[in-house]
N, C-alpha and C positions, 0 to 999 in steps of 0.2 A: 290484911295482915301488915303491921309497920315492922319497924326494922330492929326493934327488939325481941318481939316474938321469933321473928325470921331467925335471930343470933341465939333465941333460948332455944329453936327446935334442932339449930343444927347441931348444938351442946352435948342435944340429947340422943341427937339418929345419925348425926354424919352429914356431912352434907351431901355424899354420893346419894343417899338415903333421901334426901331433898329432892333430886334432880330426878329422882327416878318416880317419884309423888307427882311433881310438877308434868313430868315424860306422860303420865299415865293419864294422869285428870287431860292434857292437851288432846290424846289419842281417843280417848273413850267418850269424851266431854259431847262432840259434835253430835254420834249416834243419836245419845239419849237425848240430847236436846231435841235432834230435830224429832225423834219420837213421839215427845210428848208435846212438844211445841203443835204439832200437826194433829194431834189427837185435840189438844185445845182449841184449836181455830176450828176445824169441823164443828166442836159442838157449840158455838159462838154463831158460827155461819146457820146450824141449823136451831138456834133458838129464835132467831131473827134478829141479832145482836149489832150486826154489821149492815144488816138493812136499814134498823134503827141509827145507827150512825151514818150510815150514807142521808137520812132525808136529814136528821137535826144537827147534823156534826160533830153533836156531844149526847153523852149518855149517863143518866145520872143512875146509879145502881138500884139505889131505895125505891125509885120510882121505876126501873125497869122492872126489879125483880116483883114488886107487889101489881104489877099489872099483868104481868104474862106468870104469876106462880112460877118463879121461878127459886131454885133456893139459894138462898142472898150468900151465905159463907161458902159456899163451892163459886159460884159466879165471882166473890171478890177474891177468891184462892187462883183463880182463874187471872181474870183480868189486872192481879197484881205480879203477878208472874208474868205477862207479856209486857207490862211496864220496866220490870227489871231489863228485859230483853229489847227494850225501846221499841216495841212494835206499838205499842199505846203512851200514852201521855196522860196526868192524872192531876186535880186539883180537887183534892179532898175526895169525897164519892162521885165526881165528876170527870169521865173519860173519855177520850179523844183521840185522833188517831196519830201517830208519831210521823216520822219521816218516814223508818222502818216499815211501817205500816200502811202508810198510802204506797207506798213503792211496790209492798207485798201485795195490796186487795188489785191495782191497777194491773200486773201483770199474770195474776194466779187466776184467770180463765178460766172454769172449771176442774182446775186439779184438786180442790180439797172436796168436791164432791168425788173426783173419782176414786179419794183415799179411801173417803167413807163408804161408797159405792161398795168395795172391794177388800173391807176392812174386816167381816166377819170370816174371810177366808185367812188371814194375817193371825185373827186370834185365834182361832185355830190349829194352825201350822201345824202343830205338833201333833195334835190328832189326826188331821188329813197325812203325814210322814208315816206315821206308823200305819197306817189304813183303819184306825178304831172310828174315824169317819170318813164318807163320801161325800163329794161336791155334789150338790144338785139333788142330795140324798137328806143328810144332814145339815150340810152347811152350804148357805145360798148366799151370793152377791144382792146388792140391793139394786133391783132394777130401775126403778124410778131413778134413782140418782146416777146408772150408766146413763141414760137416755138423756136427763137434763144436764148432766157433765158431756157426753157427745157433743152435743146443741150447742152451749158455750162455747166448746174448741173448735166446733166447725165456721164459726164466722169469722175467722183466721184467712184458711186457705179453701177448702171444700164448696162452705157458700159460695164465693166471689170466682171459684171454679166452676163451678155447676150453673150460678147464673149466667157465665159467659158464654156455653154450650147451650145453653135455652136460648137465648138473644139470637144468637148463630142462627139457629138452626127454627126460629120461631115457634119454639112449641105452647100449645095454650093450655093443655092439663096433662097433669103427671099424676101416674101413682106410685107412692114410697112406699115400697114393702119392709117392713120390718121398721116403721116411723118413728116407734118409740114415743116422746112425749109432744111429736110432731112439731119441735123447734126449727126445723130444719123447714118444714112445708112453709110453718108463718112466717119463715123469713124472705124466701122464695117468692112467696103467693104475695104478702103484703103489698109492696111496692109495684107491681105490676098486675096484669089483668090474668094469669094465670090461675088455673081452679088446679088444688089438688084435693087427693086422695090419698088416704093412708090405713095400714091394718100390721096391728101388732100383737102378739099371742099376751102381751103385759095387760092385764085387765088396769090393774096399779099405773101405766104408765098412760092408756089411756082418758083414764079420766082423770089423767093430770091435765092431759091435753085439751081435752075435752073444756077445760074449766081457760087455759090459756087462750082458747080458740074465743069462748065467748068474751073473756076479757078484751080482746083486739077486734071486736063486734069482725071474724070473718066467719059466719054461720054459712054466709051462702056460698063462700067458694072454697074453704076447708070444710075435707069431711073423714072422718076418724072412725075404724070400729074394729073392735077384740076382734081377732081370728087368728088362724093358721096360717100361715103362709105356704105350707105344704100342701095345706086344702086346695086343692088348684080352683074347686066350684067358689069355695070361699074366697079365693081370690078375684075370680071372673065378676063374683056378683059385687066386688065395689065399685069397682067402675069398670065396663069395658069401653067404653068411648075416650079412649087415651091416644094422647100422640108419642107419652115415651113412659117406664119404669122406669123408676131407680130404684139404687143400694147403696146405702151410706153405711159402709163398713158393719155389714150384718152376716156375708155368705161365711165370712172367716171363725162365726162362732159355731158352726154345722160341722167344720173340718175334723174336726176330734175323731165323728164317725168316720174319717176318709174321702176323699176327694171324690169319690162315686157319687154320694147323695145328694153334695152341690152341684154336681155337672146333668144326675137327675132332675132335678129341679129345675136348673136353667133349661133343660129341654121341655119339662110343661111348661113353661111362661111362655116359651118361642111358638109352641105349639097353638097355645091358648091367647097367645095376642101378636098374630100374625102382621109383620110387617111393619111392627114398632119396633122403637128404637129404646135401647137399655143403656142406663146408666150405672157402670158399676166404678162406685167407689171403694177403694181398699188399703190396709196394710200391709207393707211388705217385710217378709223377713229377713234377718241379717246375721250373717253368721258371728256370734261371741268373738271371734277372734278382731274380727272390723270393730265392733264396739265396745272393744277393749280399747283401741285406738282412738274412739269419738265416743264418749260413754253418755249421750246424749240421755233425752228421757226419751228414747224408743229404748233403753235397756227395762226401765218400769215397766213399760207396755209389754214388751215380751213375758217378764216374769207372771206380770197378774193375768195377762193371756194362757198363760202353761196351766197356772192354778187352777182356774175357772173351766180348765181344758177346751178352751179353744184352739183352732190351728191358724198359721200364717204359712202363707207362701212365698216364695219370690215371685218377679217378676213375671219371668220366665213360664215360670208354673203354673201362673194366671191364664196367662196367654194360651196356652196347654187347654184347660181347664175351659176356657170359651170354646175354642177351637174344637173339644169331644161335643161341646153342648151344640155346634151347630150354628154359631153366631159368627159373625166376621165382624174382625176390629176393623173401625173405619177412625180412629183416633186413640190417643194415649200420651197421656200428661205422667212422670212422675218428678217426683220430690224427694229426693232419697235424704234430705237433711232433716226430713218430715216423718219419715217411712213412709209417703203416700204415693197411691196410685191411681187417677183415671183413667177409664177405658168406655169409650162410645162404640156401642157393638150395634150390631144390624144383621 
């Protein structure tokens, strides 16, 4: 707008009427951008948009969209819109990535898989408020993209946690209960002589894993299969020649039902794999009024936690929580800038 426009609107509204236009676009402007800004990067990330930029560094639209069917005037409505917002950079139908945008792909570790993970609960809303639908009924999170969003965040603090506890303590195979897309084992098991084991009730997440495991040729010391983790036979029968379990932030999705059914649980694992040692990784709760003060992203986490009806604990209440099942803490790590928690039980 130049500065004659600017002198014809205030002619016509006021200028008070100006400042209050200006007040409003400033205040509301953020929301929807990042709205939709994050709704576009998901489906970029999931056409394989961003992969194709990371190997060639440029991406020419004509030729992406005619090789993967994609359709060309949404994709250029798209990626002309993150150029306005300098996350992309453009020369003709050729696009590249901005400042904005290597800054953004370099630090956003699986976040825009956990938007989209968690996104058909979001569109929703409104129907899950009124009760005209139920989570888990009607409307489902995507699990493949919990499991491979976990996996990305975990190689932060959790990996490099859990491998220090292995090294320690020398253990040679692990089973991961609730492994998901078993990003967590081939990170673990790669670099070291470690065999694991994993079993996820995600039919979906497994033979994501399944496909990742071949790709990293480790057929012979990763091994993956659908179950229950409640099944305690089905648990026994993937591997009982273990030196430890783990749980990488999975008991906290059972708490909905109440703290009983976890603490049942951890008593058949003790029971059924006697004089191993458990890894239990987790999230802790924080009371709203703290994170009002540090409005960190464990406020995300809690929200899409609540929706999904998951529960978190504190600390404190973890500790509880072992303690009914029979387990003695013989370590614990946490991170409360993280929400996380380690706990080496025996």
């Amino acid at each position: 707008m130049n500065l004659r426009q600017i002198f014809d609107l205030i002619q016509k509204t006021g200028i008070l009427q100006l400042i209050k236009i200006k007040k409003f676009h400033d205040s509301t402007l953020t929301y929807a951008r990042n709205f939709m800004t994050s709704y576009c990067l998901c489906a970029l990330f999931n056409v394989g948009f961003f992969d194709e930029l990371s190997k060639k560094k440029t991406v020419n639209l004509d030729i992406f969209s005619a090789n993967r069917n994609i359709n060309d005037k949404i994709l250029t409505a798209i990626c002309d819109y993150l150029f306005v917002l300098r996350i992309l950079n453009k020369r003709e139908r050729n696009y590249i990535l901005g400042a904005k945008g290597k800054s953004l792909l370099k630090f956003s570790v699986g976040t825009f898989d956990f938007i989209y993970a968690y996104a058909p609960l979001f569109e929703n809303l409104d129907s899950l408020l009124r009760n005209d639908k139920k989570y888990n009924v009607d409307v489902f999170r995507r699990n493949k993209y919990v499991a491979k969003a976990t996996a990305e965040v975990s190689q932060f603090i959790p990996i490099p946690i859990v491998k220090d506890i292995i090294r320690k303590r020398n253990f040679k195979s692990i089973l991961d209960i609730g492994c998901g897309s078993a990003e967590f084992l081939l990170q673990i098991c790669e670099d070291s002589n470690l065999t694991g084991y994993g079993i996820d009730i995600s039919k979906e997440a497994i033979s994501y894993a399944e496909g990742l495991i071949n790709e990293k040729s480790l057929n012979h010391r990763v091994h993956v299969k659908a179950g229950d983790i409640f099944d305690i036979e089905q648990l026994k029968s993937t591997s009982e020649n273990i030196d430890v379990i783990s749980s990488m932030f999975v008991l906290h999705e059972f708490l909905s039902r109440g703290q009983d059914i976890v603490i049942d649980l951890l008593k058949k694992i003790k029971r059924s794999f006697p004089n191993k040692y458990l890894i239990v990784c987790e999230l802790s709760r924080f009371a709203p009024s703290l994170l009002r003060k540090h409005p960190s992203s464990i406020a995300e986490h809690h929200l899409f936690h609540a929706l999904s009806e998951q529960g978190l604990l504190t600390v404190e209440e973890w500790r509880g929580v072992f303690k009914k099942a029979g387990y003695s803490l013989i370590e614990e790590k946490r991170y409360d800038f993280a929400g996380q928690a380690y706990f080496v039980l025996t």
